[in-house]
C-alpha positions as a Python dict, from the first residue, in 0.01 Angstrom:
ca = {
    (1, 'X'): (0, 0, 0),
    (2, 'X'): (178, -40, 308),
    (3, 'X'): (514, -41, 200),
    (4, 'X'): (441, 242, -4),
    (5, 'X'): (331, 437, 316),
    (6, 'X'): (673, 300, 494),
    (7, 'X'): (864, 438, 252),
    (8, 'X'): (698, 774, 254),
    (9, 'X'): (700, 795, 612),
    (10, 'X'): (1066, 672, 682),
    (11, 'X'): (1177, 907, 383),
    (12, 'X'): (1028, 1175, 544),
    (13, 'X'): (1160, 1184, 854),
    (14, 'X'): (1543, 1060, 800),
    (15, 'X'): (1525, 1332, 495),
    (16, 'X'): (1438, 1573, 757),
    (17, 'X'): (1723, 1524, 993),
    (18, 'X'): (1981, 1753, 1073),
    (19, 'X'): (2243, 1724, 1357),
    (20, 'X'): (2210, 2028, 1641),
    (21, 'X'): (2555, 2057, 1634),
    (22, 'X'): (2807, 2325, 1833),
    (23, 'X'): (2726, 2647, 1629),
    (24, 'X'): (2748, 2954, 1903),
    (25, 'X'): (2586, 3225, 1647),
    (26, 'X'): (2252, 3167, 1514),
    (27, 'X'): (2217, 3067, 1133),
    (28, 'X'): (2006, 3270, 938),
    (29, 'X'): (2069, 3046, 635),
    (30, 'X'): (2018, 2690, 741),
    (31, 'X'): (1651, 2653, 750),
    (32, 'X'): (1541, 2419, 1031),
    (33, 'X'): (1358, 2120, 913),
    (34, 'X'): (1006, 2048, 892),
    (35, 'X'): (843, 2054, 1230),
    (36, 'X'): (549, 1855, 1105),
    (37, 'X'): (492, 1585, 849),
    (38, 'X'): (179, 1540, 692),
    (39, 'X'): (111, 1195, 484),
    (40, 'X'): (-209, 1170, 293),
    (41, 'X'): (-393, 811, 317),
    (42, 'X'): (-733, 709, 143),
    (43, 'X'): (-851, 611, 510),
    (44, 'X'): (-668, 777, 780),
    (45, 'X'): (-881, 577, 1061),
    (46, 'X'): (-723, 235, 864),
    (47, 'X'): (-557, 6, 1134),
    (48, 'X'): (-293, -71, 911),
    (49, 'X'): (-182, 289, 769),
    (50, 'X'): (-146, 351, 1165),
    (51, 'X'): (61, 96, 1259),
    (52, 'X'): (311, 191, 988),
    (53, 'X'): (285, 511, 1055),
    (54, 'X'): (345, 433, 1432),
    (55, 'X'): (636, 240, 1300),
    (56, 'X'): (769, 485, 1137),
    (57, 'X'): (825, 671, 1370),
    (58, 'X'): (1005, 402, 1612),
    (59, 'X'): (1207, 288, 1356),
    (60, 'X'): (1352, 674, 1183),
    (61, 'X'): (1352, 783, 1531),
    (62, 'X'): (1594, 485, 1605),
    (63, 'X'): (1792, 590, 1303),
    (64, 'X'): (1825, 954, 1412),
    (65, 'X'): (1923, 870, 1764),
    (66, 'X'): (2257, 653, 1582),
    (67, 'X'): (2284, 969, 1350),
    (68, 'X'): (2284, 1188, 1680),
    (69, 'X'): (2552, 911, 1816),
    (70, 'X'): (2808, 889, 1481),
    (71, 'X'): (2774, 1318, 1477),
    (72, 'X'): (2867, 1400, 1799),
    (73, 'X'): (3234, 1486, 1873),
    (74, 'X'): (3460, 1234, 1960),
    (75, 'X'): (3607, 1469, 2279),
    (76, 'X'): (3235, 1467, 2390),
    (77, 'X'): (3162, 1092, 2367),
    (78, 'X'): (3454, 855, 2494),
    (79, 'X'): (3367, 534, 2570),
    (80, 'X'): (3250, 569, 2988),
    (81, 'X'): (3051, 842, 2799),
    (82, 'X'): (2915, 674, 2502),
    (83, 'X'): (2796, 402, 2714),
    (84, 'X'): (2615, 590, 2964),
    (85, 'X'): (2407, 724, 2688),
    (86, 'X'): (2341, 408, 2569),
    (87, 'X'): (2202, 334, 2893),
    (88, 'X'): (2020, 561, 2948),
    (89, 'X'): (1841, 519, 2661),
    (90, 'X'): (1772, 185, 2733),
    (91, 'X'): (1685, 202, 3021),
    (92, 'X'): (1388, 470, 2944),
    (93, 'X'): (1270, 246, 2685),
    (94, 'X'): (1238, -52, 2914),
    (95, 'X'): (1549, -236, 2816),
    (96, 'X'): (1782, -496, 3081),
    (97, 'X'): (2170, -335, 3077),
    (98, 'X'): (2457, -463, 3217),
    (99, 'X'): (2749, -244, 3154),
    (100, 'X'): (3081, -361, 3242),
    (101, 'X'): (3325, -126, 3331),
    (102, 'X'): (3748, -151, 3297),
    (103, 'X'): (3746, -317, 3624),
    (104, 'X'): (3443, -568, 3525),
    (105, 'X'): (3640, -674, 3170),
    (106, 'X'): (3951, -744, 3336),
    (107, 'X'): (3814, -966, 3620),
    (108, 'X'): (3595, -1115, 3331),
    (109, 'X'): (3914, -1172, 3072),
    (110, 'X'): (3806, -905, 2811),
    (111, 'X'): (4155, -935, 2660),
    (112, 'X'): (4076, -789, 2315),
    (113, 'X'): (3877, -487, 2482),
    (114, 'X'): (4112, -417, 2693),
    (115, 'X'): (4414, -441, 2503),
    (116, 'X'): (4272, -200, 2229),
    (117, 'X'): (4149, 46, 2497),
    (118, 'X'): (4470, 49, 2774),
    (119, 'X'): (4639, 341, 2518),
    (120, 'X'): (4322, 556, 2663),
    (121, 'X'): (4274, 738, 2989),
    (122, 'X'): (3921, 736, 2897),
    (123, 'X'): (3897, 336, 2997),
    (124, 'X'): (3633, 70, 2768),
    (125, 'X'): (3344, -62, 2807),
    (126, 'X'): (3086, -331, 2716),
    (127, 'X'): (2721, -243, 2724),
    (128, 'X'): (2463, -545, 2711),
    (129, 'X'): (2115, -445, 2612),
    (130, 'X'): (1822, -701, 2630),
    (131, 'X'): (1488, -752, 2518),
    (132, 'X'): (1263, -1049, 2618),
    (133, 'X'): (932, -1127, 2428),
    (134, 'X'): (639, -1127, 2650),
    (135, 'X'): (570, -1493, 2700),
    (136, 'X'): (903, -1571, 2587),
    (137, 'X'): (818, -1561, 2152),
    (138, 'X'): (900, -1828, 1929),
    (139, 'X'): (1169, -1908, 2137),
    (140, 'X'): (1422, -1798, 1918),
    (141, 'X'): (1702, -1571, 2021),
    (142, 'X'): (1926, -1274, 1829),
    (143, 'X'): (2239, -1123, 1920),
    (144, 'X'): (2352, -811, 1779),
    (145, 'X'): (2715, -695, 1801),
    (146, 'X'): (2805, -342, 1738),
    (147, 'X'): (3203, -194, 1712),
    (148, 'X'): (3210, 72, 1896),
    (149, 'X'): (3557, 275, 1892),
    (150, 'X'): (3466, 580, 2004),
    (151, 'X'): (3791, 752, 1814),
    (152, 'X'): (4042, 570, 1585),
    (153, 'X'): (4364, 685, 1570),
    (154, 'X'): (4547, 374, 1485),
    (155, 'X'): (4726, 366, 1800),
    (156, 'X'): (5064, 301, 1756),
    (157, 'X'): (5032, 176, 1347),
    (158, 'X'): (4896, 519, 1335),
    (159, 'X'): (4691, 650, 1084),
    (160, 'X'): (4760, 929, 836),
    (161, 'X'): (4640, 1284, 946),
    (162, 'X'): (4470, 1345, 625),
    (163, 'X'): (4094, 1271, 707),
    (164, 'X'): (4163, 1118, 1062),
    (165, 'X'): (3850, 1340, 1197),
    (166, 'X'): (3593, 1076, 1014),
    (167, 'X'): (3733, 841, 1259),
    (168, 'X'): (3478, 984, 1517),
    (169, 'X'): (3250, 762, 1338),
    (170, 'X'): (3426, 435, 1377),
    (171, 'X'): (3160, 368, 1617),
    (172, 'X'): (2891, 335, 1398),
    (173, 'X'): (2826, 13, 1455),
    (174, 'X'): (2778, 20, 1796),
    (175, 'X'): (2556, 335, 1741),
    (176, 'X'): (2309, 86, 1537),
    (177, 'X'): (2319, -186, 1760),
    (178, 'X'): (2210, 82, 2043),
    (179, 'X'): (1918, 237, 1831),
    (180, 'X'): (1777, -92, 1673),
    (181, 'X'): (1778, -178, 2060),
    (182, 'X'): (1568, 91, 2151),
    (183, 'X'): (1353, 20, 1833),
    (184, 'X'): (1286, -348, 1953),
    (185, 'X'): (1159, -254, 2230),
    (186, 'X'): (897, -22, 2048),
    (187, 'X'): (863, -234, 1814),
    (188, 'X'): (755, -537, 2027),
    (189, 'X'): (887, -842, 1785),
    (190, 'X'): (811, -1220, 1937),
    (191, 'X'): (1143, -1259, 1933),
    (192, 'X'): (1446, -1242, 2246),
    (193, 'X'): (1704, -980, 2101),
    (194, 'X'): (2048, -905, 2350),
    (195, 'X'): (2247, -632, 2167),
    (196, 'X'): (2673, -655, 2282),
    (197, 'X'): (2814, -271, 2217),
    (198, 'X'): (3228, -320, 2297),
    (199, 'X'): (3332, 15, 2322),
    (200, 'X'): (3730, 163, 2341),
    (201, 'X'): (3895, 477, 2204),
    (202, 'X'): (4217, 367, 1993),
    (203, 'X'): (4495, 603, 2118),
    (204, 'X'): (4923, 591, 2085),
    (205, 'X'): (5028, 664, 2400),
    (206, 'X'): (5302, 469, 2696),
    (207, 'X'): (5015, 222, 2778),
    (208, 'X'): (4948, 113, 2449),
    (209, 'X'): (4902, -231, 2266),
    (210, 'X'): (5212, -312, 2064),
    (211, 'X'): (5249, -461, 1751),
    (212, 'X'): (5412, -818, 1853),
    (213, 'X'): (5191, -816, 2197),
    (214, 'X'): (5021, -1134, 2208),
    (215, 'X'): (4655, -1069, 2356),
    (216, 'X'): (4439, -1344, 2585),
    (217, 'X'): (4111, -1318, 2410),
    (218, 'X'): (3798, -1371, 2607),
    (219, 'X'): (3736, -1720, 2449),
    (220, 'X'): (4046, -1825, 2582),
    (221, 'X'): (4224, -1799, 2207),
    (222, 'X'): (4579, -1620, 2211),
    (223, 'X'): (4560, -1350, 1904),
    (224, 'X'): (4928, -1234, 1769),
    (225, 'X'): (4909, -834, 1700),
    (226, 'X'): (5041, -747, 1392),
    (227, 'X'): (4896, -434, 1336),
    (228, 'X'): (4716, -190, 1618),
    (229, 'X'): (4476, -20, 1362),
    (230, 'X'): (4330, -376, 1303),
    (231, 'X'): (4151, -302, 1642),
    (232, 'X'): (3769, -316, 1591),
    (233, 'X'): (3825, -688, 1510),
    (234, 'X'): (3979, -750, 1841),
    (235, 'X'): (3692, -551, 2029),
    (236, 'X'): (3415, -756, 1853),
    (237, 'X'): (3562, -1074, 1922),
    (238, 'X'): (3512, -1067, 2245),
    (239, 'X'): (3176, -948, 2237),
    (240, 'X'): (3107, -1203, 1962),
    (241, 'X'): (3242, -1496, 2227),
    (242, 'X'): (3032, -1314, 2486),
    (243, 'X'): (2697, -1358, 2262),
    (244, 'X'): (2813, -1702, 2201),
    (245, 'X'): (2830, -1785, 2515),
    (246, 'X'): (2541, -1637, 2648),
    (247, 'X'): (2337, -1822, 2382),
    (248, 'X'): (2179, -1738, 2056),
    (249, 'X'): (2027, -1886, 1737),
    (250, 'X'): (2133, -1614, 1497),
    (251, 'X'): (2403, -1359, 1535),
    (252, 'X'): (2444, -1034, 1308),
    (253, 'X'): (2746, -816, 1378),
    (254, 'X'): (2825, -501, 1205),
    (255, 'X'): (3084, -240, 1210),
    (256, 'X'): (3334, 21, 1027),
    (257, 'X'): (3604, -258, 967),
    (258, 'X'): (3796, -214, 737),
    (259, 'X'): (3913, 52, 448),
    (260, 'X'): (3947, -267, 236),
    (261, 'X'): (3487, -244, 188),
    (262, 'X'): (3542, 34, 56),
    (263, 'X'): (3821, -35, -181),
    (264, 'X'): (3614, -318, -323),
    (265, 'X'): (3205, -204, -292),
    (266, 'X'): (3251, 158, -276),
    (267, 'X'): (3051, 416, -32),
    (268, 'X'): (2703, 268, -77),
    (269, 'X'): (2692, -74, -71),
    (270, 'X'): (2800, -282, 273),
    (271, 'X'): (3035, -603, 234),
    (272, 'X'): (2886, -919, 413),
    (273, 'X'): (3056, -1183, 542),
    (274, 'X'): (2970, -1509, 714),
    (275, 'X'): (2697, -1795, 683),
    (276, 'X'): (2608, -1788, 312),
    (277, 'X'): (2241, -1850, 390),
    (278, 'X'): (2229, -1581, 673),
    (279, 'X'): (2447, -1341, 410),
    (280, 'X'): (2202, -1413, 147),
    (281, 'X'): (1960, -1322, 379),
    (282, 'X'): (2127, -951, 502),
    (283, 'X'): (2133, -902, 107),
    (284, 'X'): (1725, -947, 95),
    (285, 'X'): (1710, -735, 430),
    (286, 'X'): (1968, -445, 248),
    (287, 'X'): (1732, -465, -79),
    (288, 'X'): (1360, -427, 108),
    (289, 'X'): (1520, -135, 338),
    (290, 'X'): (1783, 61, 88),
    (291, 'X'): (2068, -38, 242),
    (292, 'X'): (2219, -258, -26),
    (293, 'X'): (2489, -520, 90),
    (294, 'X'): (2664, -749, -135),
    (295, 'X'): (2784, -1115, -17),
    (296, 'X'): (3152, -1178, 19),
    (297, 'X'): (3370, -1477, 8),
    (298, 'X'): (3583, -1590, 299),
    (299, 'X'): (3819, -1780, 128),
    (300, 'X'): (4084, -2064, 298),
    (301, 'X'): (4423, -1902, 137),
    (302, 'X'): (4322, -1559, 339),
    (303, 'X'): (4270, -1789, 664),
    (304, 'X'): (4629, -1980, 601),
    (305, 'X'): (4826, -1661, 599),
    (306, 'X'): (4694, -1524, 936),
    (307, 'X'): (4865, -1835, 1095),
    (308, 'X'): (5105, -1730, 1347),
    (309, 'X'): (5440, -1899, 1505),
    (310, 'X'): (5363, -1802, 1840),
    (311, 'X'): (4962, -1798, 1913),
    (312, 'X'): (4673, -1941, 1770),
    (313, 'X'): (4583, -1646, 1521),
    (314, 'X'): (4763, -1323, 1372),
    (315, 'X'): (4528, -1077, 1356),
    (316, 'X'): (4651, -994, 997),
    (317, 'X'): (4754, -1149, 721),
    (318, 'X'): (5078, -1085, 720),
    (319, 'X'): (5184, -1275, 368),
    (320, 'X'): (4883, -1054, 186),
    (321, 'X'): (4962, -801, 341),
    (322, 'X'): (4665, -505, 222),
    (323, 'X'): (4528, -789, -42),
    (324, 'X'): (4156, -886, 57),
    (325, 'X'): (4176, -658, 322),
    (326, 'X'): (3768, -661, 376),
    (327, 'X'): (3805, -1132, 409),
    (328, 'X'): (4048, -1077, 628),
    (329, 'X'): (3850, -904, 927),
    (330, 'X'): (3558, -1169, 851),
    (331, 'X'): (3814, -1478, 852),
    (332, 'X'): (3935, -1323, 1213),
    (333, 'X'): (3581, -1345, 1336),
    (334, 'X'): (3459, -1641, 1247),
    (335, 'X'): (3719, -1793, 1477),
    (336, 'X'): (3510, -1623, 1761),
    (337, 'X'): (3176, -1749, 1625),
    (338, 'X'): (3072, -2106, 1786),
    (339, 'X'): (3007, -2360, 1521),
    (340, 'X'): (2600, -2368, 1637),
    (341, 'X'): (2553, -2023, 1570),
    (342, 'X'): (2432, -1884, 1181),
    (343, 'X'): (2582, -1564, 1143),
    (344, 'X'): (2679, -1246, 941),
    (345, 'X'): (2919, -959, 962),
    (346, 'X'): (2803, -635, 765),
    (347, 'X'): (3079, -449, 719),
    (348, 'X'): (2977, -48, 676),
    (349, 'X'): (3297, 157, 702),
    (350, 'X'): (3154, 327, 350),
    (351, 'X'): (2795, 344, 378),
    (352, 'X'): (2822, 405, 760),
    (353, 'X'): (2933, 753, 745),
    (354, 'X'): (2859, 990, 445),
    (355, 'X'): (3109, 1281, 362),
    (356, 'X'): (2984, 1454, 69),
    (357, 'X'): (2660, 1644, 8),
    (358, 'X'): (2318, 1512, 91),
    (359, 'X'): (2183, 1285, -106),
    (360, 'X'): (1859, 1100, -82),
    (361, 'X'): (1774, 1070, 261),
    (362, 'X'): (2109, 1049, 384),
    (363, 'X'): (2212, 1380, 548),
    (364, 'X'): (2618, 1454, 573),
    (365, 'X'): (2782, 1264, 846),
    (366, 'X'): (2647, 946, 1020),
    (367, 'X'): (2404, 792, 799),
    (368, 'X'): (2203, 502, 1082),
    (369, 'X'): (2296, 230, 835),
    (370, 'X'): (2242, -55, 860),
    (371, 'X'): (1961, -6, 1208),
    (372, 'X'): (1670, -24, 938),
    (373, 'X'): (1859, -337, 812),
    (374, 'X'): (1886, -512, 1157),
    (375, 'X'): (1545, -415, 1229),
    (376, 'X'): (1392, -597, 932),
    (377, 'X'): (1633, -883, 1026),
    (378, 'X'): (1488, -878, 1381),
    (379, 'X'): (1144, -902, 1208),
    (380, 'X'): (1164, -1140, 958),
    (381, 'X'): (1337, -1401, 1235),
    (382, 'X'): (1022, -1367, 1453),
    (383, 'X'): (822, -1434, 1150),
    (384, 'X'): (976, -1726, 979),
    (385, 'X'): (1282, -1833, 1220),
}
């Protein structure tokens, strides 16, 4: 069967990853993985077994390439570094990018990008990926939004030390968004997908965002900081108001948002906020692909406590304080999302990065959830809108 081959074949080669990494001495011990992967089929000349086999390949290579992304040390990719190797990427595989630099967002009002990224010498960026059907497809349109802070720190509500280094992967979902890019554009779907990557490293330092500053989003809405490791929600927002704007029928966003996913669904399964049919849908999407996610609420008491007596939002809830920590980043986007738009927000800060031993197919470190995810979103929205 052909999802029997998929599974074999995507198994396979995500099983068989393992970062390069920055080891000077040879190692004798760790056995390099397989260098060729053989999977038997009762008729290897079947057009079917070879275009999932083909797709295989597109679609673990994708994952390995946000794997390569989440691994790699945060000194080594800052944001004006992350984003050229996005690019270039993208560009090889045939992809329109636009990537605005510090200079671009500021002329452009990228308040929330900026604000989050001015504690940084290493400035932010915004990398737009496209991908237009041939003969324009059904004539529907996707936007994918990725967070992508290069290193977390907390800026000046810094974090503990204790386990700060996982922050390297805080841009994880940016690092999906990129790969299921380059995968739509192997994969060919009759459907027009744009892909928004905000990128910023989150760093104390004199030129820091303050708790108290009040930030000019790129909608035009004034957000009250409350708390500067709340950041990736201020990054996204404008990205999300970017997509928005540019125009699209569905809109999936995901990122490492918030500690509060993991409090509540643990290390495997990703929260989902948003439009309960599109949610509903991510949660079909997590089940076919083995990425579970699990719907969430976004409930009005969360939204009434992020009021604020001097701009149009607090970017906390400052009256819950830690209490549905996960609803609170989704309640802060949805003010971003235009009221025409269906759309989710996977939240991954657990399943996106895996600490412990391998297990499954998941090697230690970045994991590529949820790119097979998006992918089979992507897919199933060319197929039945």
């Amino acid at each position: 069967a052909p999802a029997a081959l998929r599974a074999v074949a995507e198994g396979a080669l995500l099983g068989g990853y393992r970062f390069a990494g920055y080891k000077t001495k040879p190692q004798p011990a760790r056995r390099e993985p397989v260098a060729e992967v053989l999977v038997a089929v009762p008729d290897a000349a079947d057009a079917t077994a070879q275009a999932e086999v083909t797709r295989a390949q597109a679609v673990a290579g994708a994952v390995r390439t946000s794997r390569d992304w989440v691994n790699t040390a945060p000194n080594e990719l800052r944001p004006p570094a992350f984003a050229e190797a996005v690019a270039a990427a993208a560009r090889e595989a045939g992809l329109g990018v636009e990537v605005l630099d510090e200079e671009a967002l500021a002329a452009g009002g990228y308040g929330g990008i900026l604000a989050v990224g001015q504690g940084s010498e290493a400035p932010p960026r915004l990398v737009k990926l496209t991908y237009t059907p041939e003969g324009g497809g059904t004539g529907k349109r996707v936007a994918l939004v990725g967070k992508g802070i290069t290193f977390d720190t907390g800026g000046i509500s810094i974090k503990p030390a204790q386990g700060m280094w996982e922050m390297k992967s805080d841009m994880a979902g940016a690092a999906a968004v990129g790969a299921a890019m380059l995968a739509v554009a192997a994969l060919k779907p009759s459907v027009a997908v744009t892909g928004y990557l905000p990128m910023a490293e989150n760093m104390p330092s004199g030129t820091s965002y303050r708790p108290g500053d009040v930030i000019s989003m790129y909608s035009g809405k004034k957000v009250e900081v409350l708390n500067t490791d709340a950041e990736g929600r201020m990054i996204l927002a404008d990205a999300i108001a970017r997509a928005c704007e540019d125009g699209t029928d569905y809109l999936f966003e995901t990122s490492t948002l918030t500690g509060g996913q993991v409090i509540a669904l643990g290390k495997r399964i990703a929260g989902v906020m948003g439009s309960p049919e599109l949610c509903e849908r991510v949660k079909a999407a997590g089940e076919a692909t083995g990425e579970p996610a699990w719907p969430m609420p976004l409930p009005d008491d969360v939204r009434k406590g992020m009021d604020s007596d001097v701009a149009d939002i607090s970017q906390v809830n400052a009256v819950m304080d830690r209490a549905g920590h996960m609803l609170q980043g989704g309640v802060f986007l949805r003010e971003f999302v235009t009221d025409d738009v269906a759309w989710a927000h996977i939240d991954i800060a657990g399943p996106g990065y895996h600490s412990g031993e391998a297990t499954g197919y998941w090697t230690k470190g970045g994991t590529g959830v949820p790119v097979r995810t998006l992918l089979h979103l992507v897919e199933d929205v060319a197929a039945n809108g």
